[in-house]
C-alpha positions in Angstrom: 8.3 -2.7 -13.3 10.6 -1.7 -10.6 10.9 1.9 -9.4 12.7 3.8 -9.2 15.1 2.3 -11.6 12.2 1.6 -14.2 10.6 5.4 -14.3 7.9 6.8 -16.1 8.5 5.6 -19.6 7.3 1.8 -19.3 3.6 3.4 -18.3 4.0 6.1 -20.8 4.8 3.0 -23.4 1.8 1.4 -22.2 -0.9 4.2 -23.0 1.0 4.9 -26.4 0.5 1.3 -27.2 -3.5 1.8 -26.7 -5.4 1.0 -30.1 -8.5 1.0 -28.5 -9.4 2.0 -25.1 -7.7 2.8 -21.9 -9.2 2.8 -18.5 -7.4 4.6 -15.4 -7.7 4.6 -11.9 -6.3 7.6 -10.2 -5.7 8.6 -6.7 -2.8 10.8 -6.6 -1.2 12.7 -9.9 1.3 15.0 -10.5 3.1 13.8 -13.1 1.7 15.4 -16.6 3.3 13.2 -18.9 0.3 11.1 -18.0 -2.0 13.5 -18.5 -1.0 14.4 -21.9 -0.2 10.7 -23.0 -3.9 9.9 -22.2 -5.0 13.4 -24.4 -3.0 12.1 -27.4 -5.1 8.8 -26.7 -8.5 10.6 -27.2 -7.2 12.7 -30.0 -6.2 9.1 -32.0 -9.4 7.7 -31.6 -8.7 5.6 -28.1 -12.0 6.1 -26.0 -10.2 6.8 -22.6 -12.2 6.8 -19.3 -10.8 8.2 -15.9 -12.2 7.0 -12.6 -11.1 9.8 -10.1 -10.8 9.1 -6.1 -13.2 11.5 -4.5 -10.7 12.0 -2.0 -6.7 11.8 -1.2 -6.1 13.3 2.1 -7.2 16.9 1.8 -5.5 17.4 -2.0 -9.7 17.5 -3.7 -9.3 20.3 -5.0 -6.2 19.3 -7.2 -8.3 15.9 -7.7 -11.4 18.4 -9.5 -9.2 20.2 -11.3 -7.5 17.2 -12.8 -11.4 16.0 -13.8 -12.4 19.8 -15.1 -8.9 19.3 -17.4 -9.6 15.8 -18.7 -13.0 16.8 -19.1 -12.1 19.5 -21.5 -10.2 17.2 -23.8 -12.7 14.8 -24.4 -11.8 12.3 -21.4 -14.8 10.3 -19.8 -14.5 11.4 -16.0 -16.4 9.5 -12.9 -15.6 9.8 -9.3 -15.4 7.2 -6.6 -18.2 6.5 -4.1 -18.0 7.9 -0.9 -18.7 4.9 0.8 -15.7 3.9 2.0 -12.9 5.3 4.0 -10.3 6.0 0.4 -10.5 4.1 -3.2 -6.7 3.8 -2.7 -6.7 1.0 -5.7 -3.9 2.0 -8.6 -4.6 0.7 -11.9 -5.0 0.9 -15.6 -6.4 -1.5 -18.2 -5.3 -0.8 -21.8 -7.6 -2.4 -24.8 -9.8 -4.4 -22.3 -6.6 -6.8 -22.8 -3.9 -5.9 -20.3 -4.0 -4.5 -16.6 -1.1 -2.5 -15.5 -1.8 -3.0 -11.4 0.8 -1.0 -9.6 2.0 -0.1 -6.1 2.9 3.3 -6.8 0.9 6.4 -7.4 1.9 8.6 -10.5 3.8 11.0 -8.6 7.4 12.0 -8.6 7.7 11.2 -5.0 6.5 7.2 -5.8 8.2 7.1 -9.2 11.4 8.6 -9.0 12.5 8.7 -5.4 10.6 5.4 -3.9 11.0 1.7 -4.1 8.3 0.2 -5.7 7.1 -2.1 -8.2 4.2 -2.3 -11.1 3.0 -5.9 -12.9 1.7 -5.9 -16.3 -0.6 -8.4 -16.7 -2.5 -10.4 -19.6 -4.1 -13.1 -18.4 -7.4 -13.3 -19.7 -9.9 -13.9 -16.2 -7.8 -11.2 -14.5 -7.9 -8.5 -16.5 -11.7 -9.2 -17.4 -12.3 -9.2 -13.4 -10.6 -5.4 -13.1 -12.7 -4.8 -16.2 -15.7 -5.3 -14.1 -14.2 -3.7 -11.1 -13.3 -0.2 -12.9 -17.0 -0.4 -13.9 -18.9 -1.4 -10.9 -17.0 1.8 -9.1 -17.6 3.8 -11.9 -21.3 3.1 -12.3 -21.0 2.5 -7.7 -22.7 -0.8 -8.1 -21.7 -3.6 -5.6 -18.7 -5.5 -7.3 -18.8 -9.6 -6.7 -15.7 -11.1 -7.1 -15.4 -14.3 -9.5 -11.7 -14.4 -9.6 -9.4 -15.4 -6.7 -6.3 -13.9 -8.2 -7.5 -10.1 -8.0 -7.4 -9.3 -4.6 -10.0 -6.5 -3.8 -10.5 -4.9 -0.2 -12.9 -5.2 1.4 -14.8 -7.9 -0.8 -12.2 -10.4 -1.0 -8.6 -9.5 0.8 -8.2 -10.4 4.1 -9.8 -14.2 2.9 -7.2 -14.4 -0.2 -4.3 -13.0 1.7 -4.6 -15.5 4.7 -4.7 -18.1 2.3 -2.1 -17.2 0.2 0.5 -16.9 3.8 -0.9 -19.9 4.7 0.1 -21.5 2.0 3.9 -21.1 3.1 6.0 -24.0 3.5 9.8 -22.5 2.9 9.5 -18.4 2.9 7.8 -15.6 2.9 9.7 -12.1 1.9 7.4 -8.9 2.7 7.3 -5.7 1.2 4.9 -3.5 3.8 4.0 0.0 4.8 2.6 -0.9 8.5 1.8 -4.6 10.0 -0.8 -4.6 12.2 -3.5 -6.4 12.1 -3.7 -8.4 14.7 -4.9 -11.8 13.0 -1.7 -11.4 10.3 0.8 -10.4 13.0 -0.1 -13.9 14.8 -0.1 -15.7 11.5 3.5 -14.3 10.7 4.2 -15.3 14.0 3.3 -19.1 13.5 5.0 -19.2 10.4 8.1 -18.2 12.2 7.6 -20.9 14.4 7.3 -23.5 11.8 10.3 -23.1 10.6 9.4 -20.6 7.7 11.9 -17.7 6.8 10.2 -15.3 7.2 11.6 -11.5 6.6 10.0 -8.0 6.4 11.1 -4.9 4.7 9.2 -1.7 6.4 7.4 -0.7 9.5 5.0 -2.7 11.6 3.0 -1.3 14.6 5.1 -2.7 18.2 3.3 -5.8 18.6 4.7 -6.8 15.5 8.4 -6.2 16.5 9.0 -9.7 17.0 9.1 -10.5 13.9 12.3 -10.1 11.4 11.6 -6.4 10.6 14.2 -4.6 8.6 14.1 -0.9 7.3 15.2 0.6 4.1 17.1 4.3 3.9 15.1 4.6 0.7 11.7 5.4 1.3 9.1 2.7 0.4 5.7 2.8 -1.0 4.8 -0.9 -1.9 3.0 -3.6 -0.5 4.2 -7.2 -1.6 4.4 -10.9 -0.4 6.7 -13.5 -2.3 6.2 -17.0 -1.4 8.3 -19.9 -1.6 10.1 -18.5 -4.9 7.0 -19.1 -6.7 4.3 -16.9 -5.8 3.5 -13.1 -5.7 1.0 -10.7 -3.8 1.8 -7.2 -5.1 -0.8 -4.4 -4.5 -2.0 -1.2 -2.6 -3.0 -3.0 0.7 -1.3 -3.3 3.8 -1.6 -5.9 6.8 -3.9 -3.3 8.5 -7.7 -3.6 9.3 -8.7 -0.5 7.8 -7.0 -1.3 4.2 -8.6 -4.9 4.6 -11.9 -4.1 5.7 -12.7 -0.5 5.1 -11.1 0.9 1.8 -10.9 0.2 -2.0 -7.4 -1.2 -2.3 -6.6 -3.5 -5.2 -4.1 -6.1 -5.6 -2.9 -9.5 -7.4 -1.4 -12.2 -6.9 0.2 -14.5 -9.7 2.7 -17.2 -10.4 4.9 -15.7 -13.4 8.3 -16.9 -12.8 10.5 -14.7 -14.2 8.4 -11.8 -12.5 9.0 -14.0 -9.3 12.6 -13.8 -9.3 12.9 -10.3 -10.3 11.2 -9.1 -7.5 13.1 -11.3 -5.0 16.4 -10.5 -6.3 15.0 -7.1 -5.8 14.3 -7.8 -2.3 17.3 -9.6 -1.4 19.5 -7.1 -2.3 17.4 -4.5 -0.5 17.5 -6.5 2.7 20.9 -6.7 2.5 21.6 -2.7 2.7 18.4 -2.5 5.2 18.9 -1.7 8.8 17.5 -4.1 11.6 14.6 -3.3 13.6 16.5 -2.3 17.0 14.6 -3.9 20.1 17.2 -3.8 22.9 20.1 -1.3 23.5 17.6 0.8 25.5 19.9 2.1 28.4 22.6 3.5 26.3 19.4 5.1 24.1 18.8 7.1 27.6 22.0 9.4 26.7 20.9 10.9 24.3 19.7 15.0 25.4 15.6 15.5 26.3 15.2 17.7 23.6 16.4 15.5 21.0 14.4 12.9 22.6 10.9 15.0 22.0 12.0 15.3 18.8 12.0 12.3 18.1 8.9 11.5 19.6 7.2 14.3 17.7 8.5 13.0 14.5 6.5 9.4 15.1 3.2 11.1 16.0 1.0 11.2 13.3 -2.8 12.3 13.7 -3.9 10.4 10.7 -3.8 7.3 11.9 -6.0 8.3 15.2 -8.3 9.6 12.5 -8.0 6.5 10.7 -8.3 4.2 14.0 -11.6 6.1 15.0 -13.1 4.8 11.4 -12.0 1.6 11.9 -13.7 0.8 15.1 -16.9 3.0 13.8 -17.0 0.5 10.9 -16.9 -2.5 13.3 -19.9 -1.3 15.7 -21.7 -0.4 12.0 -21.5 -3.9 11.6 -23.0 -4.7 14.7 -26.8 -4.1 16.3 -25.4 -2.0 19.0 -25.7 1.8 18.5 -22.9 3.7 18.7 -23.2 7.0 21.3 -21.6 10.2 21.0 -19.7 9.3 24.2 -18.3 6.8 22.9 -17.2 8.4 19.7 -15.4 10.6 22.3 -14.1 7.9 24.1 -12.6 6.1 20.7 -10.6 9.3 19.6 -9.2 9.6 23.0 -7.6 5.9 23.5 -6.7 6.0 19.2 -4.3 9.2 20.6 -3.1 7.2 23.4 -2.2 4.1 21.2 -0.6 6.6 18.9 1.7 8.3 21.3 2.4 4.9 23.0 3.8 3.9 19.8 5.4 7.2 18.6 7.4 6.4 22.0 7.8 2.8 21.0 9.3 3.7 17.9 11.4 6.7 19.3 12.9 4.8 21.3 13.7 2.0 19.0 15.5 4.8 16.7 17.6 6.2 20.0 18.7 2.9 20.6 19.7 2.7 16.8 21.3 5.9 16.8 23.0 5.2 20.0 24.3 1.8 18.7 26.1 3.0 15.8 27.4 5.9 18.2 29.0 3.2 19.7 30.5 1.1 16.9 31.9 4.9 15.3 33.6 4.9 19.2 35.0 1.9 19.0 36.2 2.4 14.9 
């Protein structure tokens, strides 16, 4: 599935199609052509069980009423642990036979106005491994993964991701929200050395910025790695520490050829119509008025990823012997701000210099 050209209807299809049983991972909703198509399940005999996030960035309350709803109709509802950070993972599994692992949330924003994609798939170990995951967070027993193809943060992702970029010899073409862990920035980084076309379509934190970054006017909510024009990573994780290490996101990665070349065709001719990451052109940026300026700054600040920072190293010292002080706490939020504003200027000025480079192509036309 690619969105938004593909829409609503191939998932719609999918439930319809359900003889059985459906099981559904959901994070974020708002489109109710689900929510009815999984009603009209129950009410032809499918046994249909929801597994709700507990959380989605302050929206719980739309979450419990979604769960009070399905409830009412004769849906099985659990919620997520609390354990981690966000259960971020975006699936559904229809007759125990076929997982439906998507990118995209089912929303109109990621349906109808994003690029995205969504991969049906059948083979048997795969789906029986999300079988097992949808059951372990269900039931919130510890989930062991058997299967290397389903990529699960934070059992198995940063281990099957590394190896999978490894695994490079030709290309590498990346879909990604934010780069910026720092072990997959250097291993991009090498495989730009060897020789490996390498080329990324989305945002990366400024230590990334030397690699081939391109962005899209269309906004993107995807995360996906084709290798070598034979290989696929498509799923809900991004090259980030917390999504690796810290949250339930779910992913695959599989061979299917056909699938392949769709999604690079895809990518090639958004790469083509995407704008490159501007890294010089700073003095002619500087002309552009202060208020403008702060503007622009302000629109790059963003408090959840301070929040999000602070987690991250609290999860690392959790992992450690050493206890971790109220001072310290204090200490973490204040740097996460700095490192937040030094980027929001990073990045402001990276879109000045844009702005002020096609201000001086239109002079010259």
């Amino acid at each position: 599935m690619v969105q938004p050209d593909d829409g609503i209807e191939p998932l719609l299809n999918a439930l319809r199609s359900a003889k059985t049983s459906i099981l559904i991972l959901i994070f974020r909703y708002d489109r109710s052509e689900i929510e009815r198509a999984l009603v009209e399940a129950v009410q032809r005999g499918v046994t249909v069980q929801a597994l709700i996030a507990f959380t989605n960035r302050g929206e719980e309350k739309n979450l419990r009423k979604l769960e009070m709803r399905l409830l009412e109709r004769g849906i099985t509802v659990t919620r997520t642990a609390d354990d981690l950070v966000r259960y971020h993972g975006k699936m559904f599994i229809i007759d125990r036979k076929e997982l439906f692992l998507l990118a995209f949330n089912y929303t109109h924003l990621d349906i109808t106005l994003s690029r995205s994609f969504g991969a049906r798939i059948t083979t048997p170990a795969i789906v029986a491994e999300a079988v097992k995951l949808f059951e372990c967070d269900s039931h919130r027993t510890p989930f062991v993964s058997s299967v290397h193809e389903l990529v699960v943060s934070p059992i198995n992702a940063r281990k099957e991701l590394t190896e999978f970029i490894k695994g490079a010899k030709k290309q590498l073409l990346l879909y990604e929200m934010k780069i910026s862990d720092p072990d997959f920035v250097k291993l991009l980084r090498e495989k730009v050395a060897d020789g490996v076309d390498v080329r990324i379509i989305g945002r990366a934190s400024p230590r990334a910025n030397i690699l081939p970054l391109r962005t899209m006017g269309m906004r993107l909510h995807v995360r996906a790695i084709l290798r070598d024009g034979k290989a696929a990573f498509l799923g809900s994780q991004s090259l980030r520490k917390l999504e690796l290490e810290a949250r339930r996101e779910i992913g695959v990665i599989f061979q299917d050829a056909a699938a392949v070349k769709k999604m690079i065709n895809i990518f090639e001719g958004d790469w083509q119509g995407a704008q490159p990451a501007v890294q010089d052109s700073m003095e002619t940026a500087m002309d552009i008025p202060v208020r403008r300026v702060a503007k622009i700054v302000a629109k790059h600040i963003n408090v959840k990823p301070v929040v999000e920072q602070v987690l991250e190293r609290v999860f690392e010292r959790r992992t450690s012997d050493v206890a971790f002080e109220p001072g310290e706490v204090a200490q973490t939020v204040r740097d996460a701000f700095r490192e937040e504003i030094h980027d929001a200027v990073l990045l402001a000025l990276r879109d000045m210099a844009a702005q002020a480079a096609q201000l001086q192509v239109q002079r010259k036309d």
